[in-house]
TORDRENKE-961713 format. One record per residue: x, y, z of N, C-alpha, C, CB in turn; residue in one letter. Coordinates in steps of 0.2 Angstrom, whole numbers, padded with zeros to 4 digits, always signed. Glycine has a CB too. Example, Ala and Ser with C-alpha at 12.3 -4.5 7.8 and 13.67 -1.06 7.14 Angstrom:
+0066-0028+0039+0062-0022+0039+0066-0016+0039+0057-0022+0045A
+0064-0011+0035+0068-0005+0036+0064+0000+0039+0070-0003+0029S
END
This chain:
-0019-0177+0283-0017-0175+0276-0010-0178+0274-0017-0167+0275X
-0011-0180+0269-0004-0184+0267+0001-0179+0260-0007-0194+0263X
+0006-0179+0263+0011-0177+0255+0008-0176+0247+0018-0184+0254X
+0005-0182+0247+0001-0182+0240-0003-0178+0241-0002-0187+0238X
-0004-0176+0245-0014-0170+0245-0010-0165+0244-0021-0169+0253X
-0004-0162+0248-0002-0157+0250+0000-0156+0241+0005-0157+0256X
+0004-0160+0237+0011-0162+0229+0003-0157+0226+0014-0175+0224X
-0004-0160+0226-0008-0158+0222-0010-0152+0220-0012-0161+0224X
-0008-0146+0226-0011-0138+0226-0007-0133+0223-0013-0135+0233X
-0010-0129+0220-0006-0124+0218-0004-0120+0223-0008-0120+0213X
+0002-0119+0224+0007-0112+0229+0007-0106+0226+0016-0113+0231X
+0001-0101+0230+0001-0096+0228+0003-0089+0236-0007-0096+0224X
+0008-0085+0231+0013-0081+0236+0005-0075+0237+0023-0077+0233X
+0004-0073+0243-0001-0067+0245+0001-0061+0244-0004-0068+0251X
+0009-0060+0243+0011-0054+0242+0011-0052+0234+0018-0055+0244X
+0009-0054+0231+0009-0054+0222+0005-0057+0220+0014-0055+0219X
+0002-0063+0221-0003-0067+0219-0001-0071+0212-0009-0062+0218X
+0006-0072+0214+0010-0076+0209+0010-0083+0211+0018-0073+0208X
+0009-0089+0207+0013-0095+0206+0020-0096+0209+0014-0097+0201X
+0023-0100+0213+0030-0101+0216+0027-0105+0214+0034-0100+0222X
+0027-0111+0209+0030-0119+0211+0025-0124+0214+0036-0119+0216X
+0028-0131+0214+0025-0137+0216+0030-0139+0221+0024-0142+0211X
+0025-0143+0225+0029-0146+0230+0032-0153+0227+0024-0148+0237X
+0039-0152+0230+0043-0160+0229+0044-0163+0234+0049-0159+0226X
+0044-0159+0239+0049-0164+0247+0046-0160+0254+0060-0163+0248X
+0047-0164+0260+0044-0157+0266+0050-0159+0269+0037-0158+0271X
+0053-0154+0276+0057-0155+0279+0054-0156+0287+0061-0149+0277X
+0052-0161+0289+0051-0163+0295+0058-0164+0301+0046-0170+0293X
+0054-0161+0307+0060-0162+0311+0059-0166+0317+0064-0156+0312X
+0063-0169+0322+0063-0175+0327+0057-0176+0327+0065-0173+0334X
+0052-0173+0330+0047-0172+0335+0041-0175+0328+0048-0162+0339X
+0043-0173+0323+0037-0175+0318+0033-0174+0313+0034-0176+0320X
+0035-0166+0316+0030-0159+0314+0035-0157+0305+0031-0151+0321X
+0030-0154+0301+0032-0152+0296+0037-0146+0298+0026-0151+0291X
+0041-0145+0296+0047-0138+0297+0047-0133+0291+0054-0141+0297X
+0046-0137+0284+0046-0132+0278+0043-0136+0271+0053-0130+0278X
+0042-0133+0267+0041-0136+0259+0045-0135+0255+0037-0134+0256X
+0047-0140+0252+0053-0138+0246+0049-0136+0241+0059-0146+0243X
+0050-0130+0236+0046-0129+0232+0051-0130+0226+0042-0123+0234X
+0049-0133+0219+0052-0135+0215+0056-0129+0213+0049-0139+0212X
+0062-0128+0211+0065-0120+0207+0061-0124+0201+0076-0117+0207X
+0063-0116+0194+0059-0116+0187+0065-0121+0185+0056-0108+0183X
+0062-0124+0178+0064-0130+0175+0068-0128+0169+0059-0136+0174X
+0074-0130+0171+0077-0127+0163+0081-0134+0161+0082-0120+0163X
+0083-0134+0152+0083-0139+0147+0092-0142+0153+0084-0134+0136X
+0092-0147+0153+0097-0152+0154+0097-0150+0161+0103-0152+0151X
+0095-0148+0164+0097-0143+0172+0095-0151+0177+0090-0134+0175X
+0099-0153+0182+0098-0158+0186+0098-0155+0192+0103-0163+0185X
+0100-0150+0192+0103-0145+0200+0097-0146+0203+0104-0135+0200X
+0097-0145+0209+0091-0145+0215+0095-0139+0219+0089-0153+0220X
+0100-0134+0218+0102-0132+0222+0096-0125+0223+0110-0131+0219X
+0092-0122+0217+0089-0118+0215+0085-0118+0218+0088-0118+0212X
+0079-0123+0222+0074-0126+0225+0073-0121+0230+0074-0133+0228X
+0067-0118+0232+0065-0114+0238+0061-0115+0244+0063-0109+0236X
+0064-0114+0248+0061-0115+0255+0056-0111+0258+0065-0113+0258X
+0049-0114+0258+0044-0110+0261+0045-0113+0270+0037-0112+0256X
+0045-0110+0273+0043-0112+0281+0036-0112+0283+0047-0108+0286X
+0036-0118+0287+0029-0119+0289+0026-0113+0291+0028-0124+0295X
+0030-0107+0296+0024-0102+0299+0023-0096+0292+0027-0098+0308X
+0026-0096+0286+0025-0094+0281+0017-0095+0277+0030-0097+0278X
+0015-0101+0279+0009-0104+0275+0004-0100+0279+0008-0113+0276X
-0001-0095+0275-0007-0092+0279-0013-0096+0280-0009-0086+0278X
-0013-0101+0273-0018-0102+0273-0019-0109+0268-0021-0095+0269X
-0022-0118+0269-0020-0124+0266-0029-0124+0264-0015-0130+0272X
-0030-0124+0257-0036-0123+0256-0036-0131+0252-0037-0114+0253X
-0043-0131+0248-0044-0136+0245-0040-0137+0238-0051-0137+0244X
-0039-0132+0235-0035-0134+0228-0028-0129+0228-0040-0131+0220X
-0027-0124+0233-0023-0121+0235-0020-0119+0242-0023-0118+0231X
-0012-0118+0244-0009-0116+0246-0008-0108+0246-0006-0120+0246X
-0007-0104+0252-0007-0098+0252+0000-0096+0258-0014-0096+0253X
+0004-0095+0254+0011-0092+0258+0013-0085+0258+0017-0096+0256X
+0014-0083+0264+0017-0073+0263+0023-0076+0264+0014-0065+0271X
+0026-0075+0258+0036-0073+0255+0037-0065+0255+0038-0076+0245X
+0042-0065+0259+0042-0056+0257+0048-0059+0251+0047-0048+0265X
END
């Protein structure tokens, strides 16, 4: 699976069944393995910040389906 397949799904949290966001970046570490998903923070008028962006961690993800992702966020 490539980044692009992953950018394409909706992230939906299983604790509420809410939308968090799109994927912008992953955090891979030495070894190769994905570590986390930068999930885009919400977009507001002139805002350049990325400080806002949230961190889903890989063992977060329950579930990598065809049009969506499924993460438990407490």
């Amino acid at each position: 699976m490539r980044l692009s397949d992953l950018q394409t799904k909706t992230i939906v949290n299983v604790k509420d069944g809410r939308n968090i966001g799109s994927i912008i970046d992953v955090n891979i570490n030495l070894d190769g393995n994905i570590e986390s998903l930068v999930i885009e923070s919400q977009k507001r008028m002139l805002s350049f910040s990325r400080e806002n962006d949230m961190i889903v961690h890989w063992k977060e993800i329950t579930k990598i389906g065809d049009d969506v992702i499924l993460v438990d966020i407490k």
